[in-house]
CHARMM internal coordinates of N, CA and C (Angstrom, degrees):
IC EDIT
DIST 1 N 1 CA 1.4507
DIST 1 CA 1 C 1.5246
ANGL 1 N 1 CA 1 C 107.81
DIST 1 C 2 N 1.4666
ANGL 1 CA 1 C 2 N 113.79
DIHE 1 N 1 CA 1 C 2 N 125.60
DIST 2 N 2 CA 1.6734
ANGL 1 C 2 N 2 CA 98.16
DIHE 1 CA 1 C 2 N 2 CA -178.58
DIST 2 CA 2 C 1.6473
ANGL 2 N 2 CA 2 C 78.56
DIHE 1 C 2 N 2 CA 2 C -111.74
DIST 2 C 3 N 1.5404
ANGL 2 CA 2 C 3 N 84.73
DIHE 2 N 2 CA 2 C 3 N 149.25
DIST 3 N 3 CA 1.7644
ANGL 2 C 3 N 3 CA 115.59
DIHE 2 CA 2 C 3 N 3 CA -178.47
DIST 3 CA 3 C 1.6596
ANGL 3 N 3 CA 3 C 100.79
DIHE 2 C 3 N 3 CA 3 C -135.81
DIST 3 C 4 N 1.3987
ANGL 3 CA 3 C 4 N 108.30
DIHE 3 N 3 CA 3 C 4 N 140.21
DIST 4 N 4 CA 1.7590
ANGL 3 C 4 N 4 CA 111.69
DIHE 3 CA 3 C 4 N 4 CA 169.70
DIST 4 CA 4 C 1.2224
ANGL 4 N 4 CA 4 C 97.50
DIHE 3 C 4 N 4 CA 4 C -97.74
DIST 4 C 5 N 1.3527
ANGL 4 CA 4 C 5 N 76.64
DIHE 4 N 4 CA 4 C 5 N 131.76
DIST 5 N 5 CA 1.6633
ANGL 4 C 5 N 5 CA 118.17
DIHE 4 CA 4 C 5 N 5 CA -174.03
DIST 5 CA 5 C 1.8839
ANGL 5 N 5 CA 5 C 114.49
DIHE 4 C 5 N 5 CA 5 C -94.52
DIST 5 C 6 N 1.2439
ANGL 5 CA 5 C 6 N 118.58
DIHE 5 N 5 CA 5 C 6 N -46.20
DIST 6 N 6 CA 1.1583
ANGL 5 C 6 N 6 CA 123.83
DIHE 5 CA 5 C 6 N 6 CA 149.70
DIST 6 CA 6 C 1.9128
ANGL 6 N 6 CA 6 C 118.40
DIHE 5 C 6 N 6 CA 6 C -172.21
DIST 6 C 7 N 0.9942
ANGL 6 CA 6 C 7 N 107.71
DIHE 6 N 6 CA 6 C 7 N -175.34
DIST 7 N 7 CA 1.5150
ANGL 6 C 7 N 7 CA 114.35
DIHE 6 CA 6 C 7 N 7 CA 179.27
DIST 7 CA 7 C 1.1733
ANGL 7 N 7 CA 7 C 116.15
DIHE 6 C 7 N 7 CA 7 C -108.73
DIST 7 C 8 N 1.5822
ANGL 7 CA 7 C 8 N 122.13
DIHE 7 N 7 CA 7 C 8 N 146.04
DIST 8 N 8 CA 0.9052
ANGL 7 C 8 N 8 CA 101.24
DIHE 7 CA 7 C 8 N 8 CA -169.04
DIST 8 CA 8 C 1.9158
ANGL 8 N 8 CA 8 C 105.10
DIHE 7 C 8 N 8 CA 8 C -167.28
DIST 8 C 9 N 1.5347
ANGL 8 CA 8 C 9 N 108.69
DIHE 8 N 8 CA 8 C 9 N 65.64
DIST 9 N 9 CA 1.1714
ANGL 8 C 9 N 9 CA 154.68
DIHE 8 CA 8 C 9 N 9 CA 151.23
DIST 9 CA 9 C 1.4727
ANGL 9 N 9 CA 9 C 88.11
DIHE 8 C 9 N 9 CA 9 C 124.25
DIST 9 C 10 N 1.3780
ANGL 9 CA 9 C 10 N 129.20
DIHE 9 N 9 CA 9 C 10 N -94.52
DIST 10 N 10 CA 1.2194
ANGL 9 C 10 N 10 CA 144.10
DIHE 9 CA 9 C 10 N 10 CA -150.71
DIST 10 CA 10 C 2.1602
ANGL 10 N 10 CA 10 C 102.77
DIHE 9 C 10 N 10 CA 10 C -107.86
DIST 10 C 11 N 1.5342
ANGL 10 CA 10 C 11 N 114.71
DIHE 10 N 10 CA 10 C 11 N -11.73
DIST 11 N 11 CA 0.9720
ANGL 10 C 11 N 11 CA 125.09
DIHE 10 CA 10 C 11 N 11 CA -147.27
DIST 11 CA 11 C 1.8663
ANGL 11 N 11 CA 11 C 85.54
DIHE 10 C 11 N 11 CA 11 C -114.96
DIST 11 C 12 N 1.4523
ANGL 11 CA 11 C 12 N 118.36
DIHE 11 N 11 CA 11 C 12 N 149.62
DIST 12 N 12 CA 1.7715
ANGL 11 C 12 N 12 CA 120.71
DIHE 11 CA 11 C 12 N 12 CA 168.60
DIST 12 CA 12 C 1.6823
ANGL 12 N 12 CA 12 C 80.21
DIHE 11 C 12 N 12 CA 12 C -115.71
DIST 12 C 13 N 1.6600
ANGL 12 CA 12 C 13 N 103.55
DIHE 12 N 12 CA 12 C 13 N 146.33
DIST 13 N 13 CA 1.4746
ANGL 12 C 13 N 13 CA 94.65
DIHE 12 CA 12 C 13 N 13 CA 171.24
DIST 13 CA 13 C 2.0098
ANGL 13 N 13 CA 13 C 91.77
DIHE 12 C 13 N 13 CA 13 C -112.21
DIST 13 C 14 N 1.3638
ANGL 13 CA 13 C 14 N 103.76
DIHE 13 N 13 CA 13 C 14 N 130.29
DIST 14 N 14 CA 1.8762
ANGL 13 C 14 N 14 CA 99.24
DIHE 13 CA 13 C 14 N 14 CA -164.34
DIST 14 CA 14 C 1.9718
ANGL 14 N 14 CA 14 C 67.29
DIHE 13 C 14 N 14 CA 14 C -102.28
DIST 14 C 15 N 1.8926
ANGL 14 CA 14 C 15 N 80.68
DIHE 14 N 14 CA 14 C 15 N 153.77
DIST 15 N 15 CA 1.3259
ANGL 14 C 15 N 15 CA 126.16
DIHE 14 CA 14 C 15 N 15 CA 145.65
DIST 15 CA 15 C 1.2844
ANGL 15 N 15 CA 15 C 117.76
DIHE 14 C 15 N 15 CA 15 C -75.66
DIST 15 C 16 N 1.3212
ANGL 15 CA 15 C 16 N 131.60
DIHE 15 N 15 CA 15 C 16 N 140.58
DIST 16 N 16 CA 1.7846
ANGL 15 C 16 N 16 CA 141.44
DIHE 15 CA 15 C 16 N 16 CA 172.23
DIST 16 CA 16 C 1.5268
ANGL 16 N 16 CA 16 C 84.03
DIHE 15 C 16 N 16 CA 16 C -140.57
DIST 16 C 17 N 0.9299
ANGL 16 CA 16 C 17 N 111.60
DIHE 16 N 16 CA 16 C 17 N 120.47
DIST 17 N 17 CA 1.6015
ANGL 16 C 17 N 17 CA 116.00
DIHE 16 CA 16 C 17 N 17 CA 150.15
DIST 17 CA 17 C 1.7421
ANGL 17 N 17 CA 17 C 107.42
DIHE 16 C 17 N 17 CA 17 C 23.77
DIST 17 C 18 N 0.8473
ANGL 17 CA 17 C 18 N 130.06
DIHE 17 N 17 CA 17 C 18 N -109.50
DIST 18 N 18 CA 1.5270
ANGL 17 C 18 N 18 CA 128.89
DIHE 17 CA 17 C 18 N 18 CA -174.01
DIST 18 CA 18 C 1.5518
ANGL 18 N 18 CA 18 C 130.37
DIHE 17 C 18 N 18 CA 18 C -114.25
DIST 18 C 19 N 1.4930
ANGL 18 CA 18 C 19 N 86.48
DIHE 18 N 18 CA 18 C 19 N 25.24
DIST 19 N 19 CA 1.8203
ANGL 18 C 19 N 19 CA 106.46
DIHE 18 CA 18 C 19 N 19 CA -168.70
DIST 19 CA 19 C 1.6940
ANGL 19 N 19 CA 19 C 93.23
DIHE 18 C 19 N 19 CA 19 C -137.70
DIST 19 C 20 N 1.7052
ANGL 19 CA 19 C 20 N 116.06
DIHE 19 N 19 CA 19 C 20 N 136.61
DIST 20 N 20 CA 1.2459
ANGL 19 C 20 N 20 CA 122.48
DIHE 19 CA 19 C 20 N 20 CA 146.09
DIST 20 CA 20 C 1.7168
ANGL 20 N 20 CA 20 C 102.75
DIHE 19 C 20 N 20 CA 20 C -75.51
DIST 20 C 21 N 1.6917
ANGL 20 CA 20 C 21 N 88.86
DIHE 20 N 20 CA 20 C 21 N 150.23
DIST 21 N 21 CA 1.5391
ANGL 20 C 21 N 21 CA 100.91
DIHE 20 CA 20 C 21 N 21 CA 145.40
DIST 21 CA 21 C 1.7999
ANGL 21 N 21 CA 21 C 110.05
DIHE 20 C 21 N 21 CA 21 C -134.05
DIST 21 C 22 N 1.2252
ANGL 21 CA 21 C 22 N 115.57
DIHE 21 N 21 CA 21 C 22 N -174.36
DIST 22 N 22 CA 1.2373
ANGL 21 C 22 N 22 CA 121.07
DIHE 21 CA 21 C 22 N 22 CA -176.45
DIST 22 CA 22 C 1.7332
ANGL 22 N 22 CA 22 C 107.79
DIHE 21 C 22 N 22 CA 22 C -117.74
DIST 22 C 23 N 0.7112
ANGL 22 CA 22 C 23 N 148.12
DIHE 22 N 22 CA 22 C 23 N 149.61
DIST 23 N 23 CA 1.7161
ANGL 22 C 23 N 23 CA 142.04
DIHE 22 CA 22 C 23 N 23 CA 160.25
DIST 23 CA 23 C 1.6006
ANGL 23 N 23 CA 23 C 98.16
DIHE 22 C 23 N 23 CA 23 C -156.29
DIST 23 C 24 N 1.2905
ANGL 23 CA 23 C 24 N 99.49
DIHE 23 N 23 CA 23 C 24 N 146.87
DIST 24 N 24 CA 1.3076
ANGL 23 C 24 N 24 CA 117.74
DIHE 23 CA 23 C 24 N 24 CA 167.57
DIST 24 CA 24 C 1.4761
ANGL 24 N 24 CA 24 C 144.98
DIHE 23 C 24 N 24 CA 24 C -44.60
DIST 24 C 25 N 1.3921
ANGL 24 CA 24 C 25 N 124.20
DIHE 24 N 24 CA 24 C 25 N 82.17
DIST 25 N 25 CA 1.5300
ANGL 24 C 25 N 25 CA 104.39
DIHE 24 CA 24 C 25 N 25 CA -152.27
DIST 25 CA 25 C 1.4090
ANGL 25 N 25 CA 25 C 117.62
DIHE 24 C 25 N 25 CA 25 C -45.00
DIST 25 C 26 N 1.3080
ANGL 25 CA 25 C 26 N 122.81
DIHE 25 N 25 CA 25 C 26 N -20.81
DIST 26 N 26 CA 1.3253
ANGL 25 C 26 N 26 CA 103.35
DIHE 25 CA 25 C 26 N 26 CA 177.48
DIST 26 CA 26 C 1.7459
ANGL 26 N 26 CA 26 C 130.23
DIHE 25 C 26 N 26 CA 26 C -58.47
DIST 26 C 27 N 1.0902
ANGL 26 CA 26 C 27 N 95.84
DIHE 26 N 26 CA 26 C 27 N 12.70
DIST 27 N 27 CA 1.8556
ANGL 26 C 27 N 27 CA 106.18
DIHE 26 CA 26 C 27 N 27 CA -171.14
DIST 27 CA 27 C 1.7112
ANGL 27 N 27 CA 27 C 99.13
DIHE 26 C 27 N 27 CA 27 C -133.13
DIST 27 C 28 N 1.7500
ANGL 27 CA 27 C 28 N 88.55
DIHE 27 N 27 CA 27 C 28 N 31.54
DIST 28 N 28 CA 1.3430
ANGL 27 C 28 N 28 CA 79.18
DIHE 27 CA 27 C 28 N 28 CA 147.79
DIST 28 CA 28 C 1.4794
ANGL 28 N 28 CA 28 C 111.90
DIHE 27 C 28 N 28 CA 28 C -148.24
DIST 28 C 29 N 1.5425
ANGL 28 CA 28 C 29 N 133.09
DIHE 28 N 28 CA 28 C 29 N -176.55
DIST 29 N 29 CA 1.3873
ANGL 28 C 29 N 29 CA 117.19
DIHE 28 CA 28 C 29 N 29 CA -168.14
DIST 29 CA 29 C 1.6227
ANGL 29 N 29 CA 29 C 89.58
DIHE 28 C 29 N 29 CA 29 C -80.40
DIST 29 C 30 N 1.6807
ANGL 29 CA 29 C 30 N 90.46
DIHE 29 N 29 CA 29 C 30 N 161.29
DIST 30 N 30 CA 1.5186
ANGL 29 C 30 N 30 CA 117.03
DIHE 29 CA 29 C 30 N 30 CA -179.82
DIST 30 CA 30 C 1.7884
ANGL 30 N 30 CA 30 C 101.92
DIHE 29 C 30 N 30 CA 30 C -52.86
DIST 30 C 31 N 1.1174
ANGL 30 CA 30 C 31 N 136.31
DIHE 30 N 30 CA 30 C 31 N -49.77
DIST 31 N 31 CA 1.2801
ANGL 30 C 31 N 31 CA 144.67
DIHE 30 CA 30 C 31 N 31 CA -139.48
DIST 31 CA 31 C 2.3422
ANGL 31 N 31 CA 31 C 101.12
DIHE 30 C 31 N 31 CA 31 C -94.33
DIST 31 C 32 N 1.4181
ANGL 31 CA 31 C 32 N 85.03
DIHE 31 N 31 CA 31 C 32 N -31.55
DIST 32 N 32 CA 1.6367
ANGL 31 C 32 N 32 CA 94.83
DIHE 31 CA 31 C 32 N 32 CA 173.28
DIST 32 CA 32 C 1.7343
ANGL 32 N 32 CA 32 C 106.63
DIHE 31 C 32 N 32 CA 32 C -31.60
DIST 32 C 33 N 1.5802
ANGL 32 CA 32 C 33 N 102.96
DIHE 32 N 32 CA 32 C 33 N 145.38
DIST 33 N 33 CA 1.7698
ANGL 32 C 33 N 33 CA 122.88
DIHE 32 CA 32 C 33 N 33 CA -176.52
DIST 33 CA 33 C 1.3228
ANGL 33 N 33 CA 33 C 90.33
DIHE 32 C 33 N 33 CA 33 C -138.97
DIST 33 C 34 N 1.5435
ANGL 33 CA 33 C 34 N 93.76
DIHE 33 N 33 CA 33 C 34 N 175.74
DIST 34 N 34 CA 1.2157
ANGL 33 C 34 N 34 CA 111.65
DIHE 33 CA 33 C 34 N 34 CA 174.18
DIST 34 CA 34 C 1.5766
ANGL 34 N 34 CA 34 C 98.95
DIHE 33 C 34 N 34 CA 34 C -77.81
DIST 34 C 35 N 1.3309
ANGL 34 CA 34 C 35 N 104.48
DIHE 34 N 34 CA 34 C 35 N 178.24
DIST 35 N 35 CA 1.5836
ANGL 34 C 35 N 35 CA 117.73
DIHE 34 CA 34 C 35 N 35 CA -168.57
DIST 35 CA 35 C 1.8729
ANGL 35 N 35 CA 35 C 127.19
DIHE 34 C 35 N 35 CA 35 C 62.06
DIST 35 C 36 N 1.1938
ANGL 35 CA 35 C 36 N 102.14
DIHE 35 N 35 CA 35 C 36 N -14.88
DIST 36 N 36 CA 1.7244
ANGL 35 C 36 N 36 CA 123.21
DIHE 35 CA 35 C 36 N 36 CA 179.10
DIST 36 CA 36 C 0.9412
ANGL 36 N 36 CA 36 C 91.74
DIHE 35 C 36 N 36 CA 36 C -53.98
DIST 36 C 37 N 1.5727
ANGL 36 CA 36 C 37 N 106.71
DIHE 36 N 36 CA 36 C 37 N 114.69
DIST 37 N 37 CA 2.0768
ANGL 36 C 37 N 37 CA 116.00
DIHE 36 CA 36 C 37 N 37 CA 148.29
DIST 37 CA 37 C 1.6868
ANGL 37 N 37 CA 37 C 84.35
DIHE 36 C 37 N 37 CA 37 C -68.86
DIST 37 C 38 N 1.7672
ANGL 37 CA 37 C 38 N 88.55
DIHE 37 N 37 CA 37 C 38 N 135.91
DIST 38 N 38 CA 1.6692
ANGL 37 C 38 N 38 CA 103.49
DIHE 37 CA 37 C 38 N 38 CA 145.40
DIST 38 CA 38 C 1.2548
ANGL 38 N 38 CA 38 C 140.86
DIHE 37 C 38 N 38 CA 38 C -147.56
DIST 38 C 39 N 1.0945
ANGL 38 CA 38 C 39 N 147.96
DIHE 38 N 38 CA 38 C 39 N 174.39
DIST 39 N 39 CA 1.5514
ANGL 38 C 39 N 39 CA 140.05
DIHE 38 CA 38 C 39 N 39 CA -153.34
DIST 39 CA 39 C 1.2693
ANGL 39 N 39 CA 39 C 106.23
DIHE 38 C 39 N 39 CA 39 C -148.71
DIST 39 C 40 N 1.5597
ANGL 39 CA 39 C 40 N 112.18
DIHE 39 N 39 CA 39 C 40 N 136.18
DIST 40 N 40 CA 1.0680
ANGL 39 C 40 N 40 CA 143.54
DIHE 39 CA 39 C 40 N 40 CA -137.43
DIST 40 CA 40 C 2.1623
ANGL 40 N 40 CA 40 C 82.19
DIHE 39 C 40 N 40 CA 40 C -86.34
DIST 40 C 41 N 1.1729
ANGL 40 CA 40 C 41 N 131.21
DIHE 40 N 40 CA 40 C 41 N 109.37
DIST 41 N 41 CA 1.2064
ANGL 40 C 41 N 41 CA 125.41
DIHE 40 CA 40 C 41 N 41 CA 157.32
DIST 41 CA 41 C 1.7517
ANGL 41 N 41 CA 41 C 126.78
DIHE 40 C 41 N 41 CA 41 C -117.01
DIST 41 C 42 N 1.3026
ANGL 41 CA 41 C 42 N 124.37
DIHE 41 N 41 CA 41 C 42 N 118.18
DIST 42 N 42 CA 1.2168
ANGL 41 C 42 N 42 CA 109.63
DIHE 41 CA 41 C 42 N 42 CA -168.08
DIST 42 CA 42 C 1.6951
ANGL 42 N 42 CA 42 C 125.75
DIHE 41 C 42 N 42 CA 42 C 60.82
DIST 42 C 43 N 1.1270
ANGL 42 CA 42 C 43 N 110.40
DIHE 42 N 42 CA 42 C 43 N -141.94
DIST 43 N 43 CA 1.5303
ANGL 42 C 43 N 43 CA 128.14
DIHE 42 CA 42 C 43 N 43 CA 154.24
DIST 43 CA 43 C 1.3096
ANGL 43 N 43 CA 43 C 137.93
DIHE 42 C 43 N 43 CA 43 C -49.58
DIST 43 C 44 N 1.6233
ANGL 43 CA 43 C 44 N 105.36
DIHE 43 N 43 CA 43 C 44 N -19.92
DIST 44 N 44 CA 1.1060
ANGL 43 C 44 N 44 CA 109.77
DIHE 43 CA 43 C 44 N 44 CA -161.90
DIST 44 CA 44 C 1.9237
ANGL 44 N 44 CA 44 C 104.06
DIHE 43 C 44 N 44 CA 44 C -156.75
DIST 44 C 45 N 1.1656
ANGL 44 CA 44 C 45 N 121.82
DIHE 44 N 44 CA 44 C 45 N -171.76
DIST 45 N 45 CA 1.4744
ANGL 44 C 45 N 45 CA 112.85
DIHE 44 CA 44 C 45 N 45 CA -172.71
DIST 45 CA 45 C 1.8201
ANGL 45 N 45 CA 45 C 105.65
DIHE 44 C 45 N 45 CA 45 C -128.25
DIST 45 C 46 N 1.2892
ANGL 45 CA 45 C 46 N 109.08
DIHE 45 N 45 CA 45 C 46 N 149.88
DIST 46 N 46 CA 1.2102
ANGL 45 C 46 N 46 CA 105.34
DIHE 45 CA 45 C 46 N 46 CA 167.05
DIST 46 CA 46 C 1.6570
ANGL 46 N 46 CA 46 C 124.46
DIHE 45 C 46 N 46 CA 46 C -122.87
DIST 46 C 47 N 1.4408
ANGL 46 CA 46 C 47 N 131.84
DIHE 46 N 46 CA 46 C 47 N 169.52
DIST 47 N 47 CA 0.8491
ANGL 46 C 47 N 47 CA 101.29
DIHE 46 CA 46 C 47 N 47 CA -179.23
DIST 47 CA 47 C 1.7630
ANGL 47 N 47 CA 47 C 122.03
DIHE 46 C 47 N 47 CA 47 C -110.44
DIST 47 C 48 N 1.1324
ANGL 47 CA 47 C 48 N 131.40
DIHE 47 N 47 CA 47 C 48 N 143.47
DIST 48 N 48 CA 1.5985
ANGL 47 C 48 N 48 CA 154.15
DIHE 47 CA 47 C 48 N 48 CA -165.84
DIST 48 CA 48 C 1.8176
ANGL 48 N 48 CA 48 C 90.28
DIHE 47 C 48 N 48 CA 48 C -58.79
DIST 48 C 49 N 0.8451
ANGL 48 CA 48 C 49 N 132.02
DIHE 48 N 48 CA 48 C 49 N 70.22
DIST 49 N 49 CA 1.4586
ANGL 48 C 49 N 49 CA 125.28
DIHE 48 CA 48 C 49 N 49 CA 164.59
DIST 49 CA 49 C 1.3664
ANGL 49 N 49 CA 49 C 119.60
DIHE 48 C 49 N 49 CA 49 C -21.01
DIST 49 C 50 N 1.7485
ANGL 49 CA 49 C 50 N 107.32
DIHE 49 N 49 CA 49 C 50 N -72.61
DIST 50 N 50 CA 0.9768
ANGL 49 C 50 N 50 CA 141.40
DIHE 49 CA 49 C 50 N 50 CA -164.52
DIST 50 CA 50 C 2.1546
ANGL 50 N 50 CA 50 C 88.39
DIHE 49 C 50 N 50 CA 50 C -62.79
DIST 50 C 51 N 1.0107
ANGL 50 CA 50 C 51 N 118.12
DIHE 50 N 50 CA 50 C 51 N -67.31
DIST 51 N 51 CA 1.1790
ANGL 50 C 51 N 51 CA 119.35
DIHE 50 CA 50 C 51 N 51 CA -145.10
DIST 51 CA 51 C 2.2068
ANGL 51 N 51 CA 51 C 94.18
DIHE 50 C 51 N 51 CA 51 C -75.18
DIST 51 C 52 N 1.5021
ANGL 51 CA 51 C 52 N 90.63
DIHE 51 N 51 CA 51 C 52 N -20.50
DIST 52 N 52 CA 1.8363
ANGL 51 C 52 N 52 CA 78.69
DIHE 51 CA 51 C 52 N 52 CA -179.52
DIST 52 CA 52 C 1.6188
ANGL 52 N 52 CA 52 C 109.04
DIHE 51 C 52 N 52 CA 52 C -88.92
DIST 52 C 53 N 1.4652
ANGL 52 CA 52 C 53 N 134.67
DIHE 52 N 52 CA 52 C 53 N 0.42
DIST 53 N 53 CA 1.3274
ANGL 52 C 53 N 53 CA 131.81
DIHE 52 CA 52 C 53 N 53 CA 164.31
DIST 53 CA 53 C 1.5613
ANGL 53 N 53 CA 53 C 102.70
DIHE 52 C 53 N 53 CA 53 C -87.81
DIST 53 C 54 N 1.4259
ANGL 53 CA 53 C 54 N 128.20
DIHE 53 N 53 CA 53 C 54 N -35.31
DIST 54 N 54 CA 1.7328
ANGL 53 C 54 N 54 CA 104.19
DIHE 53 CA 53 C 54 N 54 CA -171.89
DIST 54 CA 54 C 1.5215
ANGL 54 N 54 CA 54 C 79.75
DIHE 53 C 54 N 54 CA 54 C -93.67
DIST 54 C 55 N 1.3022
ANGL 54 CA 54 C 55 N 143.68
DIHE 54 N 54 CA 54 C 55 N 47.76
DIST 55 N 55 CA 1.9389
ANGL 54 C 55 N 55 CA 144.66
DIHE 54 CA 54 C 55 N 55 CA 124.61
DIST 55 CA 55 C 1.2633
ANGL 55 N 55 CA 55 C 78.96
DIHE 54 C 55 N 55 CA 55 C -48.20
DIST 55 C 56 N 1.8510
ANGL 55 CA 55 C 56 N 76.02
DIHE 55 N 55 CA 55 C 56 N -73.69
DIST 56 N 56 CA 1.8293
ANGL 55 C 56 N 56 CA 83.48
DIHE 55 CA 55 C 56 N 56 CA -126.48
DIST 56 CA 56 C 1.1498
ANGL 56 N 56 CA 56 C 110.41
DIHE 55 C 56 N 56 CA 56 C -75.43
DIST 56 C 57 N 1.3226
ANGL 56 CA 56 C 57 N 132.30
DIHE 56 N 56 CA 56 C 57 N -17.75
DIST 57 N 57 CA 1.6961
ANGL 56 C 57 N 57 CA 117.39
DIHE 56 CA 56 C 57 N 57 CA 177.76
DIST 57 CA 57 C 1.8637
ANGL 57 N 57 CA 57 C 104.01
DIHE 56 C 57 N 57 CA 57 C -68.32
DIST 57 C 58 N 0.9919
ANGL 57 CA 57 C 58 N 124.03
DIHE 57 N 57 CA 57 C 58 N -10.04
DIST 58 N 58 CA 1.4491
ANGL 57 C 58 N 58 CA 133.20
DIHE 57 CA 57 C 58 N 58 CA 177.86
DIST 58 CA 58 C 1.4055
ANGL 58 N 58 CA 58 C 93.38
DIHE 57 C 58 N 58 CA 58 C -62.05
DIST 58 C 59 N 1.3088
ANGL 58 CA 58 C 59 N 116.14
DIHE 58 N 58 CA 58 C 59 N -79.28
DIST 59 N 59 CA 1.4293
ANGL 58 C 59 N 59 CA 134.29
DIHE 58 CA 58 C 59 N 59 CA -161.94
DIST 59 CA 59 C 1.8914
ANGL 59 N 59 CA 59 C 102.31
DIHE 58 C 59 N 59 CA 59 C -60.36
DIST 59 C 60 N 1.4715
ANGL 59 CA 59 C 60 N 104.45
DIHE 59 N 59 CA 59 C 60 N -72.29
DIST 60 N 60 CA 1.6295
ANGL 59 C 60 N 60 CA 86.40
DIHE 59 CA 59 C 60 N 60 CA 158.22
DIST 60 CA 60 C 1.6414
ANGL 60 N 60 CA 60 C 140.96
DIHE 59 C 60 N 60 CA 60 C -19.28
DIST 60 C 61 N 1.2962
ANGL 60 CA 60 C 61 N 121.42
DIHE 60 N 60 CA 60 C 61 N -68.92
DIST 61 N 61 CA 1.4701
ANGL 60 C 61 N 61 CA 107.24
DIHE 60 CA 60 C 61 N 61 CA 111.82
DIST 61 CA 61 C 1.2033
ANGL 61 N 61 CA 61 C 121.98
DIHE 60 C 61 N 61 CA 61 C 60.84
DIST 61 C 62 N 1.7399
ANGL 61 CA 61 C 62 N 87.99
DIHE 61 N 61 CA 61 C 62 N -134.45
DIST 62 N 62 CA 1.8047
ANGL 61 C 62 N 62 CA 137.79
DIHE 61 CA 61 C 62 N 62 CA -179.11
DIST 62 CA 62 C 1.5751
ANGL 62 N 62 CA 62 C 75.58
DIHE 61 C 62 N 62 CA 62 C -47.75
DIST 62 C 63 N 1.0889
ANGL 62 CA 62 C 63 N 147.15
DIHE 62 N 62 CA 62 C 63 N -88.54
DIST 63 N 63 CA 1.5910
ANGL 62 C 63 N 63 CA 142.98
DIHE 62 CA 62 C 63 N 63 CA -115.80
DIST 63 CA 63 C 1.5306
ANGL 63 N 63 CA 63 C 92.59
DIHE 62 C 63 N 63 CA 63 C -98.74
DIST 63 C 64 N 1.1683
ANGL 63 CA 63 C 64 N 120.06
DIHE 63 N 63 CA 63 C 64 N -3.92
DIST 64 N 64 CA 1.6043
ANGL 63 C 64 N 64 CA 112.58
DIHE 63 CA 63 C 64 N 64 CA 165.20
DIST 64 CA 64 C 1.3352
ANGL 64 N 64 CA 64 C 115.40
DIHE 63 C 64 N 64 CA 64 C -68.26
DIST 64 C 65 N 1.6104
ANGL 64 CA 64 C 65 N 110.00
DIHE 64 N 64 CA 64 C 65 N -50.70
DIST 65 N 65 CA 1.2722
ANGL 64 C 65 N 65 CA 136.95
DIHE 64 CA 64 C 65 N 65 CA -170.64
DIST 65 CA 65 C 1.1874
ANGL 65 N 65 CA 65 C 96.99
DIHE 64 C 65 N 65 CA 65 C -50.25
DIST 65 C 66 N 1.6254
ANGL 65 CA 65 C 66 N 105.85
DIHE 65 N 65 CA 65 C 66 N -61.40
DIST 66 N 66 CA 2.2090
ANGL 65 C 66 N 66 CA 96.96
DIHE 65 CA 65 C 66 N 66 CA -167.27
DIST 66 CA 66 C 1.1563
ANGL 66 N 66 CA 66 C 120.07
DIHE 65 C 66 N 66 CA 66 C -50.23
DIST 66 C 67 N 1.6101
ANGL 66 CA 66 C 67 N 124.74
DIHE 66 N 66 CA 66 C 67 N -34.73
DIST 67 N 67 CA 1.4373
ANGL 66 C 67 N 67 CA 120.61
DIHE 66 CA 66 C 67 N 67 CA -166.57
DIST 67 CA 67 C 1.5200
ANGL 67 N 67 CA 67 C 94.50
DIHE 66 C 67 N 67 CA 67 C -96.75
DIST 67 C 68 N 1.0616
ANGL 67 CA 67 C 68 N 133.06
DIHE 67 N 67 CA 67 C 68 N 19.05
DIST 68 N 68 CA 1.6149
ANGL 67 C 68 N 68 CA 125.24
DIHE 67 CA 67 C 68 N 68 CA 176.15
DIST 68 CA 68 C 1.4479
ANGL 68 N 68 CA 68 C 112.80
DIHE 67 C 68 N 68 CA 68 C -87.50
END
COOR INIT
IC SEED 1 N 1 CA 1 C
IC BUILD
C-alpha cells in the first residue's frame, strides 16, 4: 500500500510497506495530503478514496481505544 507520508518542497516522500520512496509531487493530484492511500495509474498516481477513509477510520479507532 503506498501512503504519503509527507511533503517535502517539490518531492511526496510515499510509504511502501517498510521502504520510503520519493516521487515527484507533480504526479500527483493537486488536492493529495498526507495520509492518502494512492495507486499507481499510468504516468502518474491517484488517490484510493475509498481505501484512505477505512485508514483513517482504522486508526481513529486505534486512538479511541487508548484513551478508553
Amino acid at each position: 500500500m503506498l501512503i504519503i507520508e509527507r511533503f517535502e518542497g517539490e518531492t511526496a516522500v510515499i510509504e511502501n510497506d517498510d521502504e520510503h520512496i520519493e516521487i515527484n509531487r507533480k504526479l500527483l493530484p493537486q488536492d493529495a495530503s498526507e495520509g492518502d492511500v494512492i495507486v499507481k495509474c499510468g504516468d502518474g498516481y491517484s488517490v484510493d478514496r475509498e481505501q484512505t477513509a477505512k485508514r483513517r477510520e482504522r486508526i481513529l479507532k486505534l486512538q479511541n481505544s487508548l484513551w478508553s
